[in-house]
HTML snippet that shows the backbone in 3Dmol.js (N, CA, C, O; Angstrom):
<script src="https://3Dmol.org/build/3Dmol-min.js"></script>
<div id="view" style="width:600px;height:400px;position:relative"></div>
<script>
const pdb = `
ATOM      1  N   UNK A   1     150.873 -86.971  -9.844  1.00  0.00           N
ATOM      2  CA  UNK A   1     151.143 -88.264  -9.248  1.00  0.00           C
ATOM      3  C   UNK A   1     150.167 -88.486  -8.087  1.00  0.00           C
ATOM      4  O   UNK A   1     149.908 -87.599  -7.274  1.00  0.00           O
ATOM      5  N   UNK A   2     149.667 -89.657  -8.054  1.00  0.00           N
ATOM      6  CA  UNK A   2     148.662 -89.798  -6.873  1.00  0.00           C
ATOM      7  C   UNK A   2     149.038 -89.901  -5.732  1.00  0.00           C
ATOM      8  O   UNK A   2     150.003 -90.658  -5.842  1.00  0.00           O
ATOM      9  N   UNK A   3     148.938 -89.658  -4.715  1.00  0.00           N
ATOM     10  CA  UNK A   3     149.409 -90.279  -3.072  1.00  0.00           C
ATOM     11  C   UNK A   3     149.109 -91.405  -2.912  1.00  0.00           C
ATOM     12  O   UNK A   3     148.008 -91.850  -3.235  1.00  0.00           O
ATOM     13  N   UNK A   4     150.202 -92.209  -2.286  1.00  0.00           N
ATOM     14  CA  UNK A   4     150.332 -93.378  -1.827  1.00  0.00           C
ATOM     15  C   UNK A   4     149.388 -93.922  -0.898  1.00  0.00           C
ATOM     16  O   UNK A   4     149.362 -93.372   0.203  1.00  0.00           O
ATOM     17  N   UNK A   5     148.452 -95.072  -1.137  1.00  0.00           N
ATOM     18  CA  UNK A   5     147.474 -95.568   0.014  1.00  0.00           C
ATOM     19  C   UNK A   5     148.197 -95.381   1.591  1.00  0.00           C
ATOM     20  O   UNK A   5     149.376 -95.726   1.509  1.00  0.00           O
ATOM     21  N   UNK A   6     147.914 -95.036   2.687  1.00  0.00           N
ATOM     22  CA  UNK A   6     148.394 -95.401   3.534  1.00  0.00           C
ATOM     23  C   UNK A   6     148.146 -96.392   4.558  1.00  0.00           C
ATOM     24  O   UNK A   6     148.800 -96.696   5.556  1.00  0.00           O
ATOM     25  N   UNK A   7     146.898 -96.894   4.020  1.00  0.00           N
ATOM     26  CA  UNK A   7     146.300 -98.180   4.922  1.00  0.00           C
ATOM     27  C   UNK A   7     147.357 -98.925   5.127  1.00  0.00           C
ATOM     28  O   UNK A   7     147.429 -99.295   6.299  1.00  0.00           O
ATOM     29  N   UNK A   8     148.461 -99.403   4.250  1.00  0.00           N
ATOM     30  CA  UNK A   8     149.091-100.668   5.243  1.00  0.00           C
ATOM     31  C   UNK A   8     150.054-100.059   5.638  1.00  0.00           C
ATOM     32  O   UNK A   8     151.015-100.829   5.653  1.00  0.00           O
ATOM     33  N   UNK A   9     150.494 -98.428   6.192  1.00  0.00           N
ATOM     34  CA  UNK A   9     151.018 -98.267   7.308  1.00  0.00           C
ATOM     35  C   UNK A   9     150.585 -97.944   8.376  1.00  0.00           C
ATOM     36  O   UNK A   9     151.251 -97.309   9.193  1.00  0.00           O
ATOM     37  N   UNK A  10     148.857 -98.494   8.644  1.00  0.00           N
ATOM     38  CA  UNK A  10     148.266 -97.847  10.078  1.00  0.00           C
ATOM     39  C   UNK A  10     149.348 -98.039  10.849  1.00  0.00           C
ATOM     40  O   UNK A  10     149.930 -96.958  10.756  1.00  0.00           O
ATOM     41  N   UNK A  11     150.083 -98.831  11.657  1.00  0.00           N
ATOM     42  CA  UNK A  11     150.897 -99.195  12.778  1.00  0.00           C
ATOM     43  C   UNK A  11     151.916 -98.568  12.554  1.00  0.00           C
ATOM     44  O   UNK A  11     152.637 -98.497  13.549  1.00  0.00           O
ATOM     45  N   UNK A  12     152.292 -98.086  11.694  1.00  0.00           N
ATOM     46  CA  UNK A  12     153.475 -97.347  11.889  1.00  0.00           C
ATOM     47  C   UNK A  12     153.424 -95.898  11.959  1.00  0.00           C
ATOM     48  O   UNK A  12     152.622 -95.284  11.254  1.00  0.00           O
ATOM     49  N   UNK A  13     154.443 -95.128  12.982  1.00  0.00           N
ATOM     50  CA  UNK A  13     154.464 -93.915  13.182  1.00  0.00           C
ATOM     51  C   UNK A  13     155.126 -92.509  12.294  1.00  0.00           C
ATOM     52  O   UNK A  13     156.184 -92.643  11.680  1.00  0.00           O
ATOM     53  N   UNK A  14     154.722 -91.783  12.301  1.00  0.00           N
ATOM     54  CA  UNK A  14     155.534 -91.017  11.030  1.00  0.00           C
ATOM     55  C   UNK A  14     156.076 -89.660  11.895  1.00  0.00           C
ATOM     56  O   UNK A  14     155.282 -88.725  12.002  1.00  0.00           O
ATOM     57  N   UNK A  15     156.905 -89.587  12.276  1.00  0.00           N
ATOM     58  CA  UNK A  15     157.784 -88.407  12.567  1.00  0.00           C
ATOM     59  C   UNK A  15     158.243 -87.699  11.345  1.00  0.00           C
ATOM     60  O   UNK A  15     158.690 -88.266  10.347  1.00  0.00           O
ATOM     61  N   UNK A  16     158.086 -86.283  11.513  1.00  0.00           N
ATOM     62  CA  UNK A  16     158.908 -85.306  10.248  1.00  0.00           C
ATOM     63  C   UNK A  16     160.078 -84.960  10.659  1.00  0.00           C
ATOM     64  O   UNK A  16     160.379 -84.680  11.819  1.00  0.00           O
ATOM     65  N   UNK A  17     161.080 -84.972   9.313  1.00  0.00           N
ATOM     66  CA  UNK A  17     162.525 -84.213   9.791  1.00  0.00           C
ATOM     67  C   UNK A  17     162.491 -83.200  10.134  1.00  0.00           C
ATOM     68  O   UNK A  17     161.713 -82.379   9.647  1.00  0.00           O
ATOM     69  N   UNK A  18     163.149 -82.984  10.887  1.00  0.00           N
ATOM     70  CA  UNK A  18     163.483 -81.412  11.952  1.00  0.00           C
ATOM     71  C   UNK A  18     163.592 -80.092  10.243  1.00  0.00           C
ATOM     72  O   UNK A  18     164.064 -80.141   9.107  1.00  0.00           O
ATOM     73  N   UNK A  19     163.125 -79.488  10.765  1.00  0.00           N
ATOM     74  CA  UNK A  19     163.365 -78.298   9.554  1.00  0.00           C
ATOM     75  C   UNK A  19     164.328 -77.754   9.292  1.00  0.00           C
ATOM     76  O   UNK A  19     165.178 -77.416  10.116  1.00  0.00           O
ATOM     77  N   UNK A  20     164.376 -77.560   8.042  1.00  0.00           N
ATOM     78  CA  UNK A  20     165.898 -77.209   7.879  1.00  0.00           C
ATOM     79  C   UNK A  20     166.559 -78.203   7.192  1.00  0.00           C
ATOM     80  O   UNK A  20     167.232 -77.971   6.187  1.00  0.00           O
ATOM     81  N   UNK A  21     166.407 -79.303   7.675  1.00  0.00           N
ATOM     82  CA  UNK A  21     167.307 -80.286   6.955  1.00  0.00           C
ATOM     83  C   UNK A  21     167.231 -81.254   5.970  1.00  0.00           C
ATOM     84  O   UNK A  21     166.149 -81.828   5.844  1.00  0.00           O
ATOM     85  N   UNK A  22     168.296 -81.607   5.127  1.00  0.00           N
ATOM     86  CA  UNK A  22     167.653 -82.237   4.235  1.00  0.00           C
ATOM     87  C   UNK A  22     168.070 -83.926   3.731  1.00  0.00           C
ATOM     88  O   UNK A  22     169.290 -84.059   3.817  1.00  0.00           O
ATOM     89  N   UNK A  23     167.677 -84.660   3.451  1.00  0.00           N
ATOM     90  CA  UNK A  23     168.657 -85.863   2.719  1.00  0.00           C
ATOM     91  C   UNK A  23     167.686 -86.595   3.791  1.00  0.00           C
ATOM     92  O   UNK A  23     166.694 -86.106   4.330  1.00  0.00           O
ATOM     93  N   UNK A  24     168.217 -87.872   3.959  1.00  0.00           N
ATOM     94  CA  UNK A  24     167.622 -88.865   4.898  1.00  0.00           C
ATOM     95  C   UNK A  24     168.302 -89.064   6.267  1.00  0.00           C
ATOM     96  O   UNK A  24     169.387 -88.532   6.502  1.00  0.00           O
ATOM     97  N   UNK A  25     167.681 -89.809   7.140  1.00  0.00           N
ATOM     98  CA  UNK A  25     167.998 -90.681   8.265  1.00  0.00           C
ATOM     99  C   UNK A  25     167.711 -91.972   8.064  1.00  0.00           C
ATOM    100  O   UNK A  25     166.653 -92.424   7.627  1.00  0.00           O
ATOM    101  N   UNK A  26     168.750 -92.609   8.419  1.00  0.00           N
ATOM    102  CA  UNK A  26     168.664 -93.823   8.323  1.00  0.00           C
ATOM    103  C   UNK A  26     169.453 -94.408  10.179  1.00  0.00           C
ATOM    104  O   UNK A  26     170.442 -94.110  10.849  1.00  0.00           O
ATOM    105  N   UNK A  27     168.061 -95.506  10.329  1.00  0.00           N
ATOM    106  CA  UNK A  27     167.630 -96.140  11.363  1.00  0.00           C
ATOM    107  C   UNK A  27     167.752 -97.533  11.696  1.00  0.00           C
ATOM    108  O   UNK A  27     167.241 -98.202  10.799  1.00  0.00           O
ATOM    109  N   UNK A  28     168.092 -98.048  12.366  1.00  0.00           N
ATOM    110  CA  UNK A  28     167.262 -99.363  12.391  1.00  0.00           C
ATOM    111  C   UNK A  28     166.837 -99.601  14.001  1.00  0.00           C
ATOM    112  O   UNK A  28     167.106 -98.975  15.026  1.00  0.00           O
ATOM    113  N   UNK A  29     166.151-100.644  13.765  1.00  0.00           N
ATOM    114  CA  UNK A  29     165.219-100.686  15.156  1.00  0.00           C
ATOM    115  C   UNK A  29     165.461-102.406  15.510  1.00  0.00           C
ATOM    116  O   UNK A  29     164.969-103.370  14.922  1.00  0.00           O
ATOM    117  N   UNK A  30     166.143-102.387  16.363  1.00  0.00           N
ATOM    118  CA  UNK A  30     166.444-103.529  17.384  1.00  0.00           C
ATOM    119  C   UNK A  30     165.915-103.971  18.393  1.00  0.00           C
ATOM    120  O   UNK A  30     166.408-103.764  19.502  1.00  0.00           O
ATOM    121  N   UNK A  31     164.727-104.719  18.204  1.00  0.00           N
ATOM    122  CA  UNK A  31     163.887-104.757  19.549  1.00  0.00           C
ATOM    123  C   UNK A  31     163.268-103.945  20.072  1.00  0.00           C
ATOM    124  O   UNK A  31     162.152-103.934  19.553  1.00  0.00           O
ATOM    125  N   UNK A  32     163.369-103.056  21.015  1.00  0.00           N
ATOM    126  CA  UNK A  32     162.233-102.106  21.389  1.00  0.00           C
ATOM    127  C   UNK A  32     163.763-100.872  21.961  1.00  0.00           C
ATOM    128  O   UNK A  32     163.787-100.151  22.959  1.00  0.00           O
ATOM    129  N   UNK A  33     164.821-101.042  20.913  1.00  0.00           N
ATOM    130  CA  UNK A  33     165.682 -99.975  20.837  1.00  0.00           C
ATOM    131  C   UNK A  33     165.779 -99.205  19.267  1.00  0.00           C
ATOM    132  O   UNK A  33     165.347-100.029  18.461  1.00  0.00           O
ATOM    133  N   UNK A  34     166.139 -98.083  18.635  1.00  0.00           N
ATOM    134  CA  UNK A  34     166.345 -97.785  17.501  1.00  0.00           C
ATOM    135  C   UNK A  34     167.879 -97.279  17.345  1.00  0.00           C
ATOM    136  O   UNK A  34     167.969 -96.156  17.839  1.00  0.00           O
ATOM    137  N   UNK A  35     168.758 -97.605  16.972  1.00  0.00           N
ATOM    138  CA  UNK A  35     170.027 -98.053  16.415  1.00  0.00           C
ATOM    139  C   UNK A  35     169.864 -96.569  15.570  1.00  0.00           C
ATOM    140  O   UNK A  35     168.819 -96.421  14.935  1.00  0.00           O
ATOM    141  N   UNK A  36     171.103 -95.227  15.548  1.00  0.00           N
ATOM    142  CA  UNK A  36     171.180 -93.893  14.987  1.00  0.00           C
ATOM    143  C   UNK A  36     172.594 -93.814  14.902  1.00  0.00           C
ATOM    144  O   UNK A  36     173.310 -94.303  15.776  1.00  0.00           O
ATOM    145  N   UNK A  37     173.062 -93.200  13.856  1.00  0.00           N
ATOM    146  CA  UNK A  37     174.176 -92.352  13.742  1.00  0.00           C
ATOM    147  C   UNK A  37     174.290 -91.692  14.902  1.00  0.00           C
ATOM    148  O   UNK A  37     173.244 -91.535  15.531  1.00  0.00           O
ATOM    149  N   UNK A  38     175.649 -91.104  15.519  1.00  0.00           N
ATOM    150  CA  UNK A  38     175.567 -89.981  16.521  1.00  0.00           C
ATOM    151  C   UNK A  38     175.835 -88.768  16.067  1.00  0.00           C
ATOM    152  O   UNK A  38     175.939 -87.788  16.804  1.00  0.00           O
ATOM    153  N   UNK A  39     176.004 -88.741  14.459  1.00  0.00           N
ATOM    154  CA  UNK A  39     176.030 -87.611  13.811  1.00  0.00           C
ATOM    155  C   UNK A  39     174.815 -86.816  13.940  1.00  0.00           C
ATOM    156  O   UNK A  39     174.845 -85.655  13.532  1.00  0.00           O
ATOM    157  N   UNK A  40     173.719 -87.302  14.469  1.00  0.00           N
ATOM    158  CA  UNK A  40     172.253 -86.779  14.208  1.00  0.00           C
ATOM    159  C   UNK A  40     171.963 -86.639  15.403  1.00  0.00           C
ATOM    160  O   UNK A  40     171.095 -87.449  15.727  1.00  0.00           O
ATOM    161  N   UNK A  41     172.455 -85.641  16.651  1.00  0.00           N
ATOM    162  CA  UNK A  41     171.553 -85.459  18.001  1.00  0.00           C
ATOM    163  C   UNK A  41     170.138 -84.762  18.061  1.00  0.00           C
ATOM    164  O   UNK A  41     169.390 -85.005  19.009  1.00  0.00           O
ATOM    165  N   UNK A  42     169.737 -83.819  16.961  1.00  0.00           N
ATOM    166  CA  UNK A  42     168.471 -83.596  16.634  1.00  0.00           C
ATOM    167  C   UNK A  42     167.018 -84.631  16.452  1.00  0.00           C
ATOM    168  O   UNK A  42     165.928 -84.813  16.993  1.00  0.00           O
ATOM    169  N   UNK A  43     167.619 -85.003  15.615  1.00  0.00           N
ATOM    170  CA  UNK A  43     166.673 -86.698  15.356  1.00  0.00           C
ATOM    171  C   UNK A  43     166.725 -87.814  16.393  1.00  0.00           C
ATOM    172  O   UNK A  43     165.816 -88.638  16.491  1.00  0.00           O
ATOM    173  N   UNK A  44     167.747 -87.821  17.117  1.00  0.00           N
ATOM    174  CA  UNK A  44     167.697 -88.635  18.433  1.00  0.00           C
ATOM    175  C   UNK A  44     166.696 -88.082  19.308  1.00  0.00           C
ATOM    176  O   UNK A  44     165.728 -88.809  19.534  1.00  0.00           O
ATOM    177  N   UNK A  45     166.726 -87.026  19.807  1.00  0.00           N
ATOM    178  CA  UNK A  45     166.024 -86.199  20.773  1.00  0.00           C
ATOM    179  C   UNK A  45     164.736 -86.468  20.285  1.00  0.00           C
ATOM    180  O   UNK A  45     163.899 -87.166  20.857  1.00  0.00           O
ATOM    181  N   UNK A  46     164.563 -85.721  18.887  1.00  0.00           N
ATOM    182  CA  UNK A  46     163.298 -86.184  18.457  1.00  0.00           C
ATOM    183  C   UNK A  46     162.415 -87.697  18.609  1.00  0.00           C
ATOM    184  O   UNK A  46     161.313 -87.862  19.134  1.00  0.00           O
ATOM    185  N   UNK A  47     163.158 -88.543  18.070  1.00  0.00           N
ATOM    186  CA  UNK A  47     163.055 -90.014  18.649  1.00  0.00           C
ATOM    187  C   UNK A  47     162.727 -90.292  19.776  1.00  0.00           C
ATOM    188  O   UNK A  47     161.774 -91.038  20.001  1.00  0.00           O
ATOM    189  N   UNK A  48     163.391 -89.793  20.633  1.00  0.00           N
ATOM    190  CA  UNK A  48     163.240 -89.645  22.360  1.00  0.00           C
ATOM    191  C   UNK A  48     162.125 -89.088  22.907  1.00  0.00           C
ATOM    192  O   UNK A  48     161.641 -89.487  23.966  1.00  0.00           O
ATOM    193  N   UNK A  49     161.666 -88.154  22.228  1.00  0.00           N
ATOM    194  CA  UNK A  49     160.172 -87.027  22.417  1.00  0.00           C
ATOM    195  C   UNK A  49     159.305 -87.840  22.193  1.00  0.00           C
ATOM    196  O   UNK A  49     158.410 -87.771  23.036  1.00  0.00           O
ATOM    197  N   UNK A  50     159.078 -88.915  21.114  1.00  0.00           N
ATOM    198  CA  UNK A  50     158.168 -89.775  21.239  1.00  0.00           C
ATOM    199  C   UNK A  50     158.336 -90.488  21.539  1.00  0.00           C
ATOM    200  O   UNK A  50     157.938 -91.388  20.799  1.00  0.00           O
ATOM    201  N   UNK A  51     159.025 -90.963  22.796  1.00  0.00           N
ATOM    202  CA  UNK A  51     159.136 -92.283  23.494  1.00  0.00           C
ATOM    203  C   UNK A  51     160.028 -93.474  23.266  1.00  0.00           C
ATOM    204  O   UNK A  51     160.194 -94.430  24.022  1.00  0.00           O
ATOM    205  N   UNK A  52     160.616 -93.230  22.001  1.00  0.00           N
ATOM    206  CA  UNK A  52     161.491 -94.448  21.817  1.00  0.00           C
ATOM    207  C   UNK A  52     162.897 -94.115  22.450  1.00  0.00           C
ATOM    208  O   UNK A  52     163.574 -93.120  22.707  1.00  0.00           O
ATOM    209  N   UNK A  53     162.984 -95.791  22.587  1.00  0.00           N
ATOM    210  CA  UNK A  53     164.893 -95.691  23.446  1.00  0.00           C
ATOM    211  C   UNK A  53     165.862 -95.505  22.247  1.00  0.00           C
ATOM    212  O   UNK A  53     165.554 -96.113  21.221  1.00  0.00           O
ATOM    213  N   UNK A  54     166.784 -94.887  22.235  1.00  0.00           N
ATOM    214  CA  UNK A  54     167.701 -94.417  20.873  1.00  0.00           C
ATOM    215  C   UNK A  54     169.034 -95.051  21.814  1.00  0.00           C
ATOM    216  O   UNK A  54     169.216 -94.925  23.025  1.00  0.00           O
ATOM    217  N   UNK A  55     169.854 -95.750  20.827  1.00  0.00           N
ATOM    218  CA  UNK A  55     171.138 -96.000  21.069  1.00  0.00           C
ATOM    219  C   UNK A  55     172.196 -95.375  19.988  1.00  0.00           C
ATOM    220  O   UNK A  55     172.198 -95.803  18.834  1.00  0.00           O
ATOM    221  N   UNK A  56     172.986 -94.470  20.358  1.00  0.00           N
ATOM    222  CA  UNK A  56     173.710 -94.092  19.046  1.00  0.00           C
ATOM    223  C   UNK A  56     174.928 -94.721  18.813  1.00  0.00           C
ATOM    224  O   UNK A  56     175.422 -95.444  19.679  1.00  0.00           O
ATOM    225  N   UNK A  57     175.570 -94.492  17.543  1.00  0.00           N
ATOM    226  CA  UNK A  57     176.684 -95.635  17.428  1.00  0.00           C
ATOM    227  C   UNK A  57     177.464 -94.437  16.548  1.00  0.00           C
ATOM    228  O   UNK A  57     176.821 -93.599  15.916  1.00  0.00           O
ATOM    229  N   UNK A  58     179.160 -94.466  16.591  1.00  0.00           N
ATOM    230  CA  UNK A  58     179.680 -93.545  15.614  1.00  0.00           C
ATOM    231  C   UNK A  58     180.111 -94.426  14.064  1.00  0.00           C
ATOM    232  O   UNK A  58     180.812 -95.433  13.965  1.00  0.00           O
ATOM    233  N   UNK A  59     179.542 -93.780  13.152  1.00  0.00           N
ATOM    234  CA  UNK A  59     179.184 -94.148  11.898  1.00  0.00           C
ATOM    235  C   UNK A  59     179.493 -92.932  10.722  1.00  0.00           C
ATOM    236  O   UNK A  59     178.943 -92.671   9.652  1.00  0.00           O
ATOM    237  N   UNK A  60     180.757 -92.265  11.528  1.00  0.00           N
ATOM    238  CA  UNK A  60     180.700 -90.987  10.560  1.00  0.00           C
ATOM    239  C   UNK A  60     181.879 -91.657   8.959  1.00  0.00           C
ATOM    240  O   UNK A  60     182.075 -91.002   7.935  1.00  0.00           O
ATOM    241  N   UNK A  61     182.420 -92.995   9.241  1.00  0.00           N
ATOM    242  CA  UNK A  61     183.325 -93.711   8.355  1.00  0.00           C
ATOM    243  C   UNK A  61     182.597 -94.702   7.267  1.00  0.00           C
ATOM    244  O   UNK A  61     183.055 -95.198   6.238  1.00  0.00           O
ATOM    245  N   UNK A  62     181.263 -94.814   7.881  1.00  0.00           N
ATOM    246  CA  UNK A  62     180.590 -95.866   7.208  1.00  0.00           C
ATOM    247  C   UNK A  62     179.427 -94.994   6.346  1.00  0.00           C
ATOM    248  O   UNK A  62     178.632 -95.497   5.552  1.00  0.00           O
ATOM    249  N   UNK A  63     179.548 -93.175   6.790  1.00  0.00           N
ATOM    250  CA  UNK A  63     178.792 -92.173   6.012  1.00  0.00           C
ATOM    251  C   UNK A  63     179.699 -91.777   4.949  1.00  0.00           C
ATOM    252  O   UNK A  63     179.192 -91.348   3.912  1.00  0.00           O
ATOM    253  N   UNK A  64     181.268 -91.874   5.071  1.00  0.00           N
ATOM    254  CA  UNK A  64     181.617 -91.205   4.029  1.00  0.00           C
ATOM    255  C   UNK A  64     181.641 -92.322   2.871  1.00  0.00           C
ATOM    256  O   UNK A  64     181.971 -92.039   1.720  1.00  0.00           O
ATOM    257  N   UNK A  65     181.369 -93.254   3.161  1.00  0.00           N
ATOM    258  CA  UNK A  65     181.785 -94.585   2.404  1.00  0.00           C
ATOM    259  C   UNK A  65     179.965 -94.970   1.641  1.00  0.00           C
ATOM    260  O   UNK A  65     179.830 -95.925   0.876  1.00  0.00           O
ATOM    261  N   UNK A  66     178.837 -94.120   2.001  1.00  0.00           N
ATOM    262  CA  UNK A  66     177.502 -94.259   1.796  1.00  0.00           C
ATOM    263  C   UNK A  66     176.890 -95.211   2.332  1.00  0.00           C
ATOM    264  O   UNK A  66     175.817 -95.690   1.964  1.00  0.00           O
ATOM    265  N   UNK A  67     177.889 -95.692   3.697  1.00  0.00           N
ATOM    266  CA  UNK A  67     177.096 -96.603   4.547  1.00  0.00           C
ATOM    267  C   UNK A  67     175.927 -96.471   5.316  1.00  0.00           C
ATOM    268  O   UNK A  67     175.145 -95.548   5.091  1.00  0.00           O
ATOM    269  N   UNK A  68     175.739 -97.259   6.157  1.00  0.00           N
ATOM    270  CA  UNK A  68     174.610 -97.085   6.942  1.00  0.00           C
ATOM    271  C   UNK A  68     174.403 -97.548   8.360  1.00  0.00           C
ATOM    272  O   UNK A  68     175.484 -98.054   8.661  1.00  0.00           O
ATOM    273  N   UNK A  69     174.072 -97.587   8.781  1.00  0.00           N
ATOM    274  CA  UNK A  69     173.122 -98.554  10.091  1.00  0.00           C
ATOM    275  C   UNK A  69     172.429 -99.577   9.398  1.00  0.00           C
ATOM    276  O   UNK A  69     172.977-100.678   9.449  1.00  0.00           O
ATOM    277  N   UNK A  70     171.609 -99.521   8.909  1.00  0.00           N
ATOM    278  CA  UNK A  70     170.579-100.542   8.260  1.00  0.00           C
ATOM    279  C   UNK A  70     171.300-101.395   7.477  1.00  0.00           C
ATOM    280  O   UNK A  70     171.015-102.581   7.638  1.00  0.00           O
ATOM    281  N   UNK A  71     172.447-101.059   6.396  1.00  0.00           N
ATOM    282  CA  UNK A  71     173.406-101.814   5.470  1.00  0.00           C
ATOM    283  C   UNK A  71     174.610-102.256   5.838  1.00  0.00           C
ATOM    284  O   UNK A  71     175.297-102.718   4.927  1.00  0.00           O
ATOM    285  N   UNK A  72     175.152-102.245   7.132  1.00  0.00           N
ATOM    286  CA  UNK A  72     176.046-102.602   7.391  1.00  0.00           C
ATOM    287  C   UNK A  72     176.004-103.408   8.825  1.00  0.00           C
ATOM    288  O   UNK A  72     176.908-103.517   9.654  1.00  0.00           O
ATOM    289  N   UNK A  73     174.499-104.003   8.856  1.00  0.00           N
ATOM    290  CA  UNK A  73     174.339-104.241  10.305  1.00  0.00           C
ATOM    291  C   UNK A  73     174.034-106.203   9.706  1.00  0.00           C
ATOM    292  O   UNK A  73     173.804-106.691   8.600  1.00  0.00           O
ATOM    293  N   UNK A  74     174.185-106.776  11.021  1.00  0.00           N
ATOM    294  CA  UNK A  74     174.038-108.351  10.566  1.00  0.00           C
ATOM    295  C   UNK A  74     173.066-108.935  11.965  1.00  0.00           C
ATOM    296  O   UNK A  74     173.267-108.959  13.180  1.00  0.00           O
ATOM    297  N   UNK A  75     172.062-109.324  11.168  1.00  0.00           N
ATOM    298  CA  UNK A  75     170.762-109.491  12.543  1.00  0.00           C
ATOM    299  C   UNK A  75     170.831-111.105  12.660  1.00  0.00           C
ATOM    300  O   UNK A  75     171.390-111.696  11.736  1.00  0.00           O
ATOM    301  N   UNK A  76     170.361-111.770  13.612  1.00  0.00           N
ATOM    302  CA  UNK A  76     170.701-112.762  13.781  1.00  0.00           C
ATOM    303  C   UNK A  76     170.275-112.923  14.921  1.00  0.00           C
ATOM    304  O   UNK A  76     170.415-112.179  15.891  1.00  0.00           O
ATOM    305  N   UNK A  77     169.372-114.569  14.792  1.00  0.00           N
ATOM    306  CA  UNK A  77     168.699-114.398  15.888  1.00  0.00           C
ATOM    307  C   UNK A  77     169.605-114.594  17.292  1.00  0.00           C
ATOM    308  O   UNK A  77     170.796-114.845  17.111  1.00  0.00           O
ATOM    309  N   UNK A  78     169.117-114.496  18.703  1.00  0.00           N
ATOM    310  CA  UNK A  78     169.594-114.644  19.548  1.00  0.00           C
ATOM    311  C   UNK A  78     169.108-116.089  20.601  1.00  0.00           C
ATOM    312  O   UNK A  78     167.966-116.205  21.045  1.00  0.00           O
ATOM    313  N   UNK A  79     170.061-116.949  20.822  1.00  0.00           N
ATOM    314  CA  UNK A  79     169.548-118.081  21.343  1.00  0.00           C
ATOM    315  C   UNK A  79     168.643-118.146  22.849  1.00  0.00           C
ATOM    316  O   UNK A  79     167.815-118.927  23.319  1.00  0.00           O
ATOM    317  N   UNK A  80     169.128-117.200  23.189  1.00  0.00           N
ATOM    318  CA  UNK A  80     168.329-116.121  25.034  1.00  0.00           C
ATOM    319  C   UNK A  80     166.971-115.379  24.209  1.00  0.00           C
ATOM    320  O   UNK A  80     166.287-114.675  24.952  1.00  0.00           O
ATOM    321  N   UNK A  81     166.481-115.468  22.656  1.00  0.00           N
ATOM    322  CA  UNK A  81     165.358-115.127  22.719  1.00  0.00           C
ATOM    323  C   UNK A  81     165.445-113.074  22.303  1.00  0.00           C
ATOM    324  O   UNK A  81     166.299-112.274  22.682  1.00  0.00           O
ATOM    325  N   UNK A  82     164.251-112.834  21.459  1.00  0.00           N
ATOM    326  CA  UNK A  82     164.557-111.580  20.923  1.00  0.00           C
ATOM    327  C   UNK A  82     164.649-110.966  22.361  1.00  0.00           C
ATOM    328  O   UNK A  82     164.318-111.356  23.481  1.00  0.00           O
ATOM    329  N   UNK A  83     165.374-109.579  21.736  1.00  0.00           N
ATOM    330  CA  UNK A  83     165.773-108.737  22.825  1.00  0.00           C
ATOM    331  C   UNK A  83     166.324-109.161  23.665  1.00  0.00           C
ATOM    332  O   UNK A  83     165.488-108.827  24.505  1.00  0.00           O
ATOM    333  N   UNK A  84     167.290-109.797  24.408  1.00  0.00           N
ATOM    334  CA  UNK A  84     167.534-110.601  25.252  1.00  0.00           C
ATOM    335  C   UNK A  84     169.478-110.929  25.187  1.00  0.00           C
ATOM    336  O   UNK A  84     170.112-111.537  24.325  1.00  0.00           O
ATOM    337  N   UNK A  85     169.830-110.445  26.087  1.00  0.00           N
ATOM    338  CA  UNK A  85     171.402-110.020  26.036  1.00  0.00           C
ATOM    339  C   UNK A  85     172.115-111.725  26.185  1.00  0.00           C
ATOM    340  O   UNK A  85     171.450-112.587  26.759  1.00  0.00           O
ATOM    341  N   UNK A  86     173.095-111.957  25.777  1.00  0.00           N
ATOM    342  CA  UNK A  86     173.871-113.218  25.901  1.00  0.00           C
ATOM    343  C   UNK A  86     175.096-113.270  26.522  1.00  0.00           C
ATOM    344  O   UNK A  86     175.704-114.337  26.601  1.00  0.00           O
TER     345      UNK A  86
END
`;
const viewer = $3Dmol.createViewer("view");
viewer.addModel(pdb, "pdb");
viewer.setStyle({}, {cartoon: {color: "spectrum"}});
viewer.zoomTo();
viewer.render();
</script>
C-alpha cells in the first residue's frame, strides 16, 4: 500500500500515542482550546507538552455507549464572535 501524500497536512501537527497504548483518541478543538475525555490524563499532558490548552470533560458514559467528544458535541456559532464567552 502506498503512503498517503502529506502535503495537504503541512499545518497540521502530528503527535504519537503514548506507548503502550492502543485504539484511538478522540478530540475536538474549540477555538484555541482542545476538548478530551478525562479518561486520558496521559494524552492531556501530552497535549499540554506541546503547548495546547486541554479542557477535559467526563465522558466515561458517552464511551461505553461508543460516544465521543467530536459526535456528541453541537457547534454553533457564537453571537460575541469565535472564541468569545456569552
Amino acid at each position: 500500500m502506498a503512503k498517503p501524500d502529506p502535503r495537504p497536512y503541512h499545518r497540521w501537527m502530528a503527535i504519537p500515542r503514548c506507548v503502550g497504548r492502543s485504539g484511538r483518541r478522540e478530540a475536538a478543538r474549540l477555538g484555541a482550546t482542545v476538548v478530551l475525555p478525562a479518561a486520558f490524563p496521559r494524552t492531556r499532558r501530552r497535549l499540554e507538552a506541546h503547548g495546547l490548552a486541554v479542557r477535559t470533560v467526563p465522558a466515561d458514559e458517552l464511551a461505553k455507549a461508543e460516544g465521543g467528544v467530536t459526535c456528541c458535541s453541537i457547534l454553533v456559532d457564537s453571537p460575541a464572535g469565535p472564541g468569545r464567552r456569552i
